[in-house]
Structures are given as structure tokens and as C-alpha cells.
HTML snippet that shows the backbone in 3Dmol.js (N, CA, C, O; Angstrom):
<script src="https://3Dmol.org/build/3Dmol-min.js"></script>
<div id="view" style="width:600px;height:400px;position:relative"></div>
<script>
const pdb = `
ATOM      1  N   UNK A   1     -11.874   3.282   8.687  1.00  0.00           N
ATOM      2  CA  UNK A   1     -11.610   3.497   7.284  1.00  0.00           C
ATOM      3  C   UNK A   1     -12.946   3.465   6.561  1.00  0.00           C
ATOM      4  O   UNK A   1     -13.591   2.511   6.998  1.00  0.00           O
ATOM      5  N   UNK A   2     -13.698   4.212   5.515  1.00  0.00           N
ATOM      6  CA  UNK A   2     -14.198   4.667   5.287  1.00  0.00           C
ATOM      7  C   UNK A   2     -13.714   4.207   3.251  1.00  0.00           C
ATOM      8  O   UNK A   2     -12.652   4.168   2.628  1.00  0.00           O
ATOM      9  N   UNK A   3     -15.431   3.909   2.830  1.00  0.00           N
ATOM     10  CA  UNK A   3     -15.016   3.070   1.268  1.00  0.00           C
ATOM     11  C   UNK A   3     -14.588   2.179   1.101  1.00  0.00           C
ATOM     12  O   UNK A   3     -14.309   1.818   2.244  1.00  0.00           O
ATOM     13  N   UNK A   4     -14.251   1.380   0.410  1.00  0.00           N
ATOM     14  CA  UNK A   4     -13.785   0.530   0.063  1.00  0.00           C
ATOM     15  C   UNK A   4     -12.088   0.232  -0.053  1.00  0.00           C
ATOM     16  O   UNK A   4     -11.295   1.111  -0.391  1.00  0.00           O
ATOM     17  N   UNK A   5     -11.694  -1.161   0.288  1.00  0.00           N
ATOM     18  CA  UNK A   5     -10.725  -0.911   0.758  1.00  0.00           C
ATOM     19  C   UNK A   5      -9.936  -2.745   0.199  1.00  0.00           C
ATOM     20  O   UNK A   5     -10.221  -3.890   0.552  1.00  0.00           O
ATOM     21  N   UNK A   6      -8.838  -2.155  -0.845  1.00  0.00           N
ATOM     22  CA  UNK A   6      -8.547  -3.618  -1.540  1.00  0.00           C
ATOM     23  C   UNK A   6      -6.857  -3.849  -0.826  1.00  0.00           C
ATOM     24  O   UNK A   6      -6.377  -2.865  -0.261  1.00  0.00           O
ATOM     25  N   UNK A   7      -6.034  -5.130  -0.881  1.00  0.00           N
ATOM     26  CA  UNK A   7      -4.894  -5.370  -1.054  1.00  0.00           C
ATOM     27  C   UNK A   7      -4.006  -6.758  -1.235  1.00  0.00           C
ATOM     28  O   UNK A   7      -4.275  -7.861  -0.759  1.00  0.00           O
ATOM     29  N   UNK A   8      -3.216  -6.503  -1.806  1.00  0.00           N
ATOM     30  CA  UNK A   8      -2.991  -7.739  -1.736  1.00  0.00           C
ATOM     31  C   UNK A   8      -1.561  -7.684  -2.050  1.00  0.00           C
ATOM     32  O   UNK A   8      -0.871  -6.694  -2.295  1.00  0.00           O
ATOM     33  N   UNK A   9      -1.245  -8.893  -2.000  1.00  0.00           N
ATOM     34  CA  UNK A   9       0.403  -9.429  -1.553  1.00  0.00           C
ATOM     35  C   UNK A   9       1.284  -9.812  -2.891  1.00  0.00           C
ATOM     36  O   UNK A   9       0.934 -10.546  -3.816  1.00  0.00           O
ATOM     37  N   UNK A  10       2.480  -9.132  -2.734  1.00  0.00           N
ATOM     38  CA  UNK A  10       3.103  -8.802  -3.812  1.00  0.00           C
ATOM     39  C   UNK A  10       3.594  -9.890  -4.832  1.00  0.00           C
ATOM     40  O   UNK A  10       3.851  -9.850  -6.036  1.00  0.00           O
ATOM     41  N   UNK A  11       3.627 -10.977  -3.785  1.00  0.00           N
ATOM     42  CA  UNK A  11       3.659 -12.477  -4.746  1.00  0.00           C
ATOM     43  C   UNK A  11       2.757 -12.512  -5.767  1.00  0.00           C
ATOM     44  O   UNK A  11       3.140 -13.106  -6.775  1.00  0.00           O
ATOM     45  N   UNK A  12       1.726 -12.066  -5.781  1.00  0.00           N
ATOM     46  CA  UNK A  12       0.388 -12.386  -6.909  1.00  0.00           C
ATOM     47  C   UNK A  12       0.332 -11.849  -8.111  1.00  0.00           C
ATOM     48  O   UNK A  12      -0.593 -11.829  -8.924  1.00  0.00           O
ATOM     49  N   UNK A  13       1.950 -11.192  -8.181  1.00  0.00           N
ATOM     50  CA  UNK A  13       1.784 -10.096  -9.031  1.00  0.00           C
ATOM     51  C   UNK A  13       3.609 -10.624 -10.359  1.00  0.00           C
ATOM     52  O   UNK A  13       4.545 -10.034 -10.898  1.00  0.00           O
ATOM     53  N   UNK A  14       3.076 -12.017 -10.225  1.00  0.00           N
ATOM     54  CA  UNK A  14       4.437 -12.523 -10.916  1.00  0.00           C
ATOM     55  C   UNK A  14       4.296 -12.171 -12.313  1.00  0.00           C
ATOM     56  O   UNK A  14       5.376 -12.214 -12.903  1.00  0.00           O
ATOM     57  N   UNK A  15       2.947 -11.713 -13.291  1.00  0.00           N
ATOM     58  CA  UNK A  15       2.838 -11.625 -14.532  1.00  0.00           C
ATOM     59  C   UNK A  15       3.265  -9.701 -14.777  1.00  0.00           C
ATOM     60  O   UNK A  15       3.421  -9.255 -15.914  1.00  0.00           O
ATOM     61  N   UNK A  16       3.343  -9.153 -14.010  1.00  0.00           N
ATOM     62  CA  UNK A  16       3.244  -7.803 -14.066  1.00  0.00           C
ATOM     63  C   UNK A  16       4.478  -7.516 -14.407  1.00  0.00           C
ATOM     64  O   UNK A  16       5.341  -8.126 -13.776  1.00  0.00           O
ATOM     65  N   UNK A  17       4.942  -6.537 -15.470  1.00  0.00           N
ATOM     66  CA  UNK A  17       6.127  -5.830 -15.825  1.00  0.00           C
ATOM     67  C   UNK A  17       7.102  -4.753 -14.990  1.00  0.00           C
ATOM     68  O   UNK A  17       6.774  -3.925 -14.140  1.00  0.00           O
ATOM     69  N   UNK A  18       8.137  -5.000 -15.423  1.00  0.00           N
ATOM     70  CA  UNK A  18       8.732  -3.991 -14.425  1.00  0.00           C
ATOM     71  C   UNK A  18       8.461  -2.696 -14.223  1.00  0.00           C
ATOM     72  O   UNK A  18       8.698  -1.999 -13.237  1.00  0.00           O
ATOM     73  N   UNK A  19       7.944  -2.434 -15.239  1.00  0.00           N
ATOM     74  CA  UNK A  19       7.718  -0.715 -15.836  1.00  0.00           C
ATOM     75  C   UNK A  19       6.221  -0.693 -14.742  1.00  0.00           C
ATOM     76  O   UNK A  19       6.073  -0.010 -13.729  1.00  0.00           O
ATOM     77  N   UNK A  20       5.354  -1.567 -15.286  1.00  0.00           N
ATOM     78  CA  UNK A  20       3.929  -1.329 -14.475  1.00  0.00           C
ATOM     79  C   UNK A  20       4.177  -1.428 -13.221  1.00  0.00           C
ATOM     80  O   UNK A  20       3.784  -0.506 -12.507  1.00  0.00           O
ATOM     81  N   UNK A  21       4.902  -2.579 -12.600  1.00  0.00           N
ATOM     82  CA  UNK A  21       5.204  -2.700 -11.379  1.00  0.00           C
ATOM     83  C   UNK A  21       5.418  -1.399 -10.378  1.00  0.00           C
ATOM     84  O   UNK A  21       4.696  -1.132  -9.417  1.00  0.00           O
ATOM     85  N   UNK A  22       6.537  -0.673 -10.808  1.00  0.00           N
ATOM     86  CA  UNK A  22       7.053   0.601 -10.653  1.00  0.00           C
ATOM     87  C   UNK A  22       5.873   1.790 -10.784  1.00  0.00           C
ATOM     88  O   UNK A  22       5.842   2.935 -10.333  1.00  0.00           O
ATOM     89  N   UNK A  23       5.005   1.097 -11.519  1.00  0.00           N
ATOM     90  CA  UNK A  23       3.829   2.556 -11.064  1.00  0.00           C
ATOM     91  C   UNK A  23       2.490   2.327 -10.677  1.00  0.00           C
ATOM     92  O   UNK A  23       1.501   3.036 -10.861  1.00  0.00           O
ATOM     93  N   UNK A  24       2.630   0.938  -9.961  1.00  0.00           N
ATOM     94  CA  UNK A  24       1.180   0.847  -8.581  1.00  0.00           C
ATOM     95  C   UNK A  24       1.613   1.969  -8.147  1.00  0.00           C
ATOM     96  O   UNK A  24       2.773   2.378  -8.080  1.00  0.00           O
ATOM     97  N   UNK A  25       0.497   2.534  -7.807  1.00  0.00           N
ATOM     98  CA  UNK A  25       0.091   3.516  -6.650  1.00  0.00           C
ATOM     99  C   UNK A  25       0.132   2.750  -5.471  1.00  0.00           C
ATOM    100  O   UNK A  25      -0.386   1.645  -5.632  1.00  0.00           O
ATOM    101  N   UNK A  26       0.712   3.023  -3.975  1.00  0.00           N
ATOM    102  CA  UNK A  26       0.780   2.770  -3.027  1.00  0.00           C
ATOM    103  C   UNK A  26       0.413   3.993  -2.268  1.00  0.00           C
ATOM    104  O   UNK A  26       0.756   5.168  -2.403  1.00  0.00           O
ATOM    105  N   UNK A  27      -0.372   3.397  -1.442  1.00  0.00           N
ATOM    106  CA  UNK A  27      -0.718   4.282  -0.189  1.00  0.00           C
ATOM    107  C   UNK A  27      -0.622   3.137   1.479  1.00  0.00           C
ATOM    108  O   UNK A  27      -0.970   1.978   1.703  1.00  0.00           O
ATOM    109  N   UNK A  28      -0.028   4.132   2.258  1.00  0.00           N
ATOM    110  CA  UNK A  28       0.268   3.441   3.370  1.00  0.00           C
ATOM    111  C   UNK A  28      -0.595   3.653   4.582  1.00  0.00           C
ATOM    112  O   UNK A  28      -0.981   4.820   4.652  1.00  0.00           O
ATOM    113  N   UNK A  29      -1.030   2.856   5.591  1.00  0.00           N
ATOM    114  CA  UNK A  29      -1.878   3.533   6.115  1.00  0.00           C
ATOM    115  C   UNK A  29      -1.137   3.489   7.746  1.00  0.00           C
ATOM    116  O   UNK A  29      -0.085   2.849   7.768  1.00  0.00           O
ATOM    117  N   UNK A  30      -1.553   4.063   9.014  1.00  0.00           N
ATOM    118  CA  UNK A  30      -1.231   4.233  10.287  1.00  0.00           C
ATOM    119  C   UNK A  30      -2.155   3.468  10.998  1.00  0.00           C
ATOM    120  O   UNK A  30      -3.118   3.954  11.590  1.00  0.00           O
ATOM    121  N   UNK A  31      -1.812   1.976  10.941  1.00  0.00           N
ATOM    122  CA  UNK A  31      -2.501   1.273  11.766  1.00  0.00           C
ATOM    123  C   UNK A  31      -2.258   0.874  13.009  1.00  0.00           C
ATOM    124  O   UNK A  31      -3.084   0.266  13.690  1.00  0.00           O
ATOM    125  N   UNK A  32      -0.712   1.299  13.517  1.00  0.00           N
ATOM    126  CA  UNK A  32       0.128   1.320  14.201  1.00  0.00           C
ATOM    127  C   UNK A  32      -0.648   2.137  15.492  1.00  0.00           C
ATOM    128  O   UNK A  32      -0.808   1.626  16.601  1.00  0.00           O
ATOM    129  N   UNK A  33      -0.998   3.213  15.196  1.00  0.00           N
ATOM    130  CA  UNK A  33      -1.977   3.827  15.774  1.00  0.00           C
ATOM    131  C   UNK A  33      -3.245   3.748  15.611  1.00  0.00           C
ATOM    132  O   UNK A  33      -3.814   4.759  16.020  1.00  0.00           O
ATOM    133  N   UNK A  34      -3.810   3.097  15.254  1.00  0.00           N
ATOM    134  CA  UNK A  34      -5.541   2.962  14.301  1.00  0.00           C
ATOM    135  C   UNK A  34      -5.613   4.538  13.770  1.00  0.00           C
ATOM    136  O   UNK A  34      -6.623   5.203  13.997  1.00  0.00           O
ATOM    137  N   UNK A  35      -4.646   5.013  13.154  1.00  0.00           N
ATOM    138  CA  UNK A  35      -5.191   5.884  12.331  1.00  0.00           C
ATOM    139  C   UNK A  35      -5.235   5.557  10.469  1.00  0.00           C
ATOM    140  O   UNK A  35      -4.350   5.912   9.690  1.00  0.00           O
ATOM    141  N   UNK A  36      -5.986   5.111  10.247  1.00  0.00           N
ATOM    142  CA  UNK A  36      -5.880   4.307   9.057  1.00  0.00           C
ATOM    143  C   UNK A  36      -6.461   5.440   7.549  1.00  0.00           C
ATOM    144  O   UNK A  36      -6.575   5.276   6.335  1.00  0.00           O
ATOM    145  N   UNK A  37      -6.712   6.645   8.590  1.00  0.00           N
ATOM    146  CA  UNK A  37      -6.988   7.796   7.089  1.00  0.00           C
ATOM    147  C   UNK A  37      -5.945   8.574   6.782  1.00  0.00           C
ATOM    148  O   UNK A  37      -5.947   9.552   6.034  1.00  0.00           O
ATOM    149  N   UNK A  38      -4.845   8.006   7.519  1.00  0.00           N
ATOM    150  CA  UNK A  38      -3.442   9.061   6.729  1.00  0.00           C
ATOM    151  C   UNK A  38      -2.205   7.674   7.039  1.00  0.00           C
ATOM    152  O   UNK A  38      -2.126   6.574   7.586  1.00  0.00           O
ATOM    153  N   UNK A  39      -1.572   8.443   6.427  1.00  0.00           N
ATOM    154  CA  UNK A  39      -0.241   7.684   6.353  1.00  0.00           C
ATOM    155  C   UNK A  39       0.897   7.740   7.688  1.00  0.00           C
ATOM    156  O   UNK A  39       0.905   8.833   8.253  1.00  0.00           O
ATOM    157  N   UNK A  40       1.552   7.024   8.078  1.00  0.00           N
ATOM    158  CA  UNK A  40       2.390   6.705   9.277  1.00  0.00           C
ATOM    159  C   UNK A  40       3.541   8.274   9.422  1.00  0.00           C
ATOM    160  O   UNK A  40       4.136   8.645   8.410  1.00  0.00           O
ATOM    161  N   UNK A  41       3.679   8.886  10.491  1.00  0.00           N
ATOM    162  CA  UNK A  41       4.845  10.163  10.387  1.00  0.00           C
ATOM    163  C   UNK A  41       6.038   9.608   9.453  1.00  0.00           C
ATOM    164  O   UNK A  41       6.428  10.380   8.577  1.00  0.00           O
ATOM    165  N   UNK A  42       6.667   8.320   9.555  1.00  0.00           N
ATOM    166  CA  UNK A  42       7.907   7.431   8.931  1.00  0.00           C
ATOM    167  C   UNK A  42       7.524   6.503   8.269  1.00  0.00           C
ATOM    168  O   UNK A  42       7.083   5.609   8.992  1.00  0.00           O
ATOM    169  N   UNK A  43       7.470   6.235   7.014  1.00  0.00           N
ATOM    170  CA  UNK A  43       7.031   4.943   6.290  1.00  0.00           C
ATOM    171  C   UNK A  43       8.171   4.504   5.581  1.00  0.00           C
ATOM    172  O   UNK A  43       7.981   3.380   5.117  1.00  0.00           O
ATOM    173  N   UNK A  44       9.479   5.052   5.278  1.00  0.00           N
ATOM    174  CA  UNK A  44      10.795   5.016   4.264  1.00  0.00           C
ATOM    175  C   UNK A  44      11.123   2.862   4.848  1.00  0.00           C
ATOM    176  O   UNK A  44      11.605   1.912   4.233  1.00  0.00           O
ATOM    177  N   UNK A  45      10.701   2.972   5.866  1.00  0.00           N
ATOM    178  CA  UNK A  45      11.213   1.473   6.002  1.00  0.00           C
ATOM    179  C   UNK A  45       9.859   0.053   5.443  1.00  0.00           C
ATOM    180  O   UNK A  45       9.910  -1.172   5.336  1.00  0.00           O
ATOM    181  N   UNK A  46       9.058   0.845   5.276  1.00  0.00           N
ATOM    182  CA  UNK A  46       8.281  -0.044   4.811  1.00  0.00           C
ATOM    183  C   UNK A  46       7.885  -0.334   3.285  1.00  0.00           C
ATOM    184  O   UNK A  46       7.107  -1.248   3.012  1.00  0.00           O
TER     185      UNK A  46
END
`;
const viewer = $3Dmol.createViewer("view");
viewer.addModel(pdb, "pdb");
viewer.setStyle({}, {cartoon: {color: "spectrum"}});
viewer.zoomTo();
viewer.render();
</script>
């Protein structure tokens, strides 16, 4: 992975609104495979 690279755990996020909540950007990555510059073929369960 390549840049910089933040995350953190959804507990930390008790002051945040529902509305904002709902529009983090999420990106998932394929570490499953060490492919960590794209996203997994199936992610709907995660």
C-alpha cells in the first residue's frame, strides 16, 4: 500500500451524527489476498 494510510474503530466515533455518520467514505481493502490497492471481489458482508 502506497501513501498514507489512516483507521480506526467505530467505537471512537460516539460524538458523530447520524447524518455524518452515514457519509464517511469507506473504502475496503483485499488483504485477504495482500492485495490491499483494490477492494475484495465480495465485500456486502463486511
Amino acid at each position: 500500500m502506497s501513501g498514507l494510510f489512516y483507521s480506526t474503530r467505530i467505537a471512537y466515533l460516539d460524538h458523530v451524527s447520524d447524518e455524518d455518520f452515514a457519509n464517511i467514505p469507506i473504502h475496503y481493502c483485499d488483504g485477504r489476498n495482500n492485495n490491499r490497492e483494490s477492494a475484495p471481489a465480495v465485500a456486502g458482508h463486511l
